[in-house]
N, C-alpha and C positions, 0 to 999 in steps of 0.2 A: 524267195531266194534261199536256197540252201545255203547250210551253215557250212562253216569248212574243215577239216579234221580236228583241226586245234582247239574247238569249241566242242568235243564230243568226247567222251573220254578213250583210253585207250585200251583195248583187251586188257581184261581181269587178269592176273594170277589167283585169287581165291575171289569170293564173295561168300558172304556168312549174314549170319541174323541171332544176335544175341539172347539168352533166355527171355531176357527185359524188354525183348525186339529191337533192340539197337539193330540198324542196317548199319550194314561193313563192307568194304572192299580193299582190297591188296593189290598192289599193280609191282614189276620190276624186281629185283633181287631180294633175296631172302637169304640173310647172313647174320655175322655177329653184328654189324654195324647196328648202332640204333636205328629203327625205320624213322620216317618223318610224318607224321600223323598233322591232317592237313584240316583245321575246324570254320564252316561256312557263317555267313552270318544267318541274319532274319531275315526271312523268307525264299531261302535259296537252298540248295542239299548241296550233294559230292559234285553233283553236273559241274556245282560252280567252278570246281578245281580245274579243268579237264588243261586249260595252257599248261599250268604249274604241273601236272601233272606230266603230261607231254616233255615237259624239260628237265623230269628228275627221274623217271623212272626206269631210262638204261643204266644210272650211276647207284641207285638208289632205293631201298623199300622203301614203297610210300604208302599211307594207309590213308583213305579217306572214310566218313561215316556221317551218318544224318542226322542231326541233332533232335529234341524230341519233338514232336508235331511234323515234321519236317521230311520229303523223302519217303521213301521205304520205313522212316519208324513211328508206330501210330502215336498219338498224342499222350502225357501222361499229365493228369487234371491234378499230381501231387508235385509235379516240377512247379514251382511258383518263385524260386529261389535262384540267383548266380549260381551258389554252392549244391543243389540239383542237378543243374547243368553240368559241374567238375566234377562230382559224383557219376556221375552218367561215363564221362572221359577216363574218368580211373577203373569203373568199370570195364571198359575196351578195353584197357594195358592190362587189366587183369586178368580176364577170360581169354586175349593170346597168347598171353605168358610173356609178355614184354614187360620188360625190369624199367628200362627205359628208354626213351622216345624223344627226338627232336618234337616240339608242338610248334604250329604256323598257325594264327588263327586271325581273320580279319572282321571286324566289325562288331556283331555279337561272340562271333567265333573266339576275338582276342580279347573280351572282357575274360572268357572261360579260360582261352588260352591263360591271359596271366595270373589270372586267378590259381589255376593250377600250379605253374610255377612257384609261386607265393608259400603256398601250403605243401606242397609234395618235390621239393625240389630235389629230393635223391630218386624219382620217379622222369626226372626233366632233362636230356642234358644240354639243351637251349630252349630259345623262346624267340618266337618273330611275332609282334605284334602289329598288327597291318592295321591301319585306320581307326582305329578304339578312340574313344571319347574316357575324356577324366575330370571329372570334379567342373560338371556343366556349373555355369551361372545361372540365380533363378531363368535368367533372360531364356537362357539357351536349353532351361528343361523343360517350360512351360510348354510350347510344341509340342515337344514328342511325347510328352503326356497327355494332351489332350489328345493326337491321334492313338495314342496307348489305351487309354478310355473309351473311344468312340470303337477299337476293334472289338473290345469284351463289351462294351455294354451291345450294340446292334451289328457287328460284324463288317463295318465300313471298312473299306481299301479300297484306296484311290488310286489305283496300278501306274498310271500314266503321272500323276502326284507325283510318286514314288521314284520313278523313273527319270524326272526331269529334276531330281534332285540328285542322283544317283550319277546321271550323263550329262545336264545342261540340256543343250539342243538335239543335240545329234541322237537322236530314238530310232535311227532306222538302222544301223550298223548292225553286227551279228553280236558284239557285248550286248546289248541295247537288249536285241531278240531272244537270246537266250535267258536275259532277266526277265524279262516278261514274262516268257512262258513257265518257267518257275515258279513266278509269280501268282499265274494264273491257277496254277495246281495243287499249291498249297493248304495242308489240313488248315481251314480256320480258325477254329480255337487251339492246334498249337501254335499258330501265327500267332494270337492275342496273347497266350502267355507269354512266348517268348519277348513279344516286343513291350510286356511291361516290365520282365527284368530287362529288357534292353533301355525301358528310359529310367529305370529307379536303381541301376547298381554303377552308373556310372562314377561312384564313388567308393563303392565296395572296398578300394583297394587304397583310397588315399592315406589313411595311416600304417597301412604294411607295405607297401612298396619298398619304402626305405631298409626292410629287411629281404629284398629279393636278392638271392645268393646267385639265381642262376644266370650262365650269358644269356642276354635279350640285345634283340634290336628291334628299337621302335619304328614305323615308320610310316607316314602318312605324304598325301598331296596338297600343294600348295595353292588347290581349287574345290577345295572338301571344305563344305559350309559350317558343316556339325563336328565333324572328327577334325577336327582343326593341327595346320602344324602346332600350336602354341602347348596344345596339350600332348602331342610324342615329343615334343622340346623339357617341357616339365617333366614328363613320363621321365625320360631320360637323364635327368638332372637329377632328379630322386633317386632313382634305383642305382645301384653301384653293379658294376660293370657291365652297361650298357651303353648302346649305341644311339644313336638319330640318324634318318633320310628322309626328306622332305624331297620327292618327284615333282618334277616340274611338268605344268598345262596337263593333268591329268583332275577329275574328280573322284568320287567317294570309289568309282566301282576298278581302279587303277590296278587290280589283278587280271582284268578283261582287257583293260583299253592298254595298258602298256604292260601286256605278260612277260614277255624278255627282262624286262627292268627287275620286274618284281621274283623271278624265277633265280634271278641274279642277285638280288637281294637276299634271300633265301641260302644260296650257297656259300656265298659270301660266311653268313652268320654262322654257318657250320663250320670254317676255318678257324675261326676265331675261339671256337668250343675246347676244351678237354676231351681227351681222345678216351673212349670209353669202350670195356671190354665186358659191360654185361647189360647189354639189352635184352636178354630171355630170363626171366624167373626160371 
């Protein structure tokens, strides 16, 4: 079954490739506005974006880009680190000369994303944090460390595992489809890197949140096992001026399975922002 256009991205305005090989794309106006620079999780690239994209990029510059291992950008075996990963994203704002930048970032995407915020907030001038995990319970990290360990030690992924965590039942839909096959083509060991800072920095941020200056809105689903509401409830309660949305009947992958919502959520949190007249260096 073919996928539908919403599931595809939409004609480029630029596409680039970083000295460091970051892959880049630019979709939609190109102005003073800050752009919206849009960050995937583990084991997914820019594909993932293509709804969100679809619904911002007549109003809006939107940059998406592949994180390391991941996509168009080859593995880097010195990323082992959250703060690699932010490194990598301030790289991007620097080499297009973006001063600053609205950041979207779901999953691994939004560890970076608020990580970034945190440390560079004259570089920020929001933050949507989609789906992120904060300050797991031994309970709730033991998992994703042992499949963290099993990708580096022998390269194990259980695609269909992954998926039926991500969706519940429903694996046949075009969300479904287009995770897989992401899935499926993924560098492996930047997969294994990324997913051990994905299960060891879920705390990264729990004693500096409280100093997050810039607008965020947290926001997760009320059928997400691991990325729990309880921790964008907390997220939210800590950081000062920020928000919470908790989606209902949606799971972990709710940028797929309810794009409108989330496309909406997104714009949303740009009203809410300080109106900014220098996003170009």
């Amino acid at each position: 079954m073919a996928m539908t256009d919403i599931y595809h991205l939409p004609p480029p305005r630029e596409t680039g490739t970083l000295d460091n090989g970051t892959a880049w794309t630019s979709f939609g106006r190109h102005d003073l506005q800050p752009p919206i620079v849009l960050l995937h999780g583990v084991g997914m690239s820019q594909e993932f974006w293509a709804p969100q994209v679809h619904g911002l990029f007549a109003s809006h510059e939107v940059i998406t880009y592949d994180m390391w291992g991941h996509g168009g950008t080859p593995s880097n075996a010195a990323a082992t680190t959250l703060q690699d990963f932010t490194v990598q994203l301030l790289g991007l704002l620097d080499a297009l000369d973006i001063a600053q930048a609205h950041v979207v970032g779901h999953s691994m995407g939004a560890l970076v994303a608020l990580d970034f915020a945190i440390n560079f907030p004259d570089r920020c001038a929001s933050a949507v944090i989609l789906n992120a995990v904060f300050n797991r319970t031994a309970e709730q990290r033991a998992p994703v460390l042992r499949r963290a360990q099993a990708l580096l030690t022998d390269g194990t992924m259980n695609i269909e595992a992954t998926l039926e965590r991500w969706f519940g039942v429903d694996l046949d839909g075009e969300p479904a489809q287009l995770s897989r096959r992401l899935l499926s083509s993924v560098n492996p060991r930047g997969y294994a890197n990324a997913y051990m800072v994905f299960a060891t920095a879920d705390d990264a941020q729990a004693g500096a949140i409280t100093d997050l200056r810039v607008p965020t809105m947290f926001a997760t689903s009320d059928g997400d096992p691991n990325s729990t509401p309880e921790m964008s409830e907390t997220m939210a309660q800590l950081a000062p001026s920020s928000s919470c949305t908790i989606l209902r009947g949606h799971k972990h992958m709710m940028s797929l399975t309810d794009p409108n919502a989330v496309t909406e959520l997104i714009e949303q949190s740009f009203s809410t922002a300080p109106a900014s007249n220098r996003s170009r260096l």
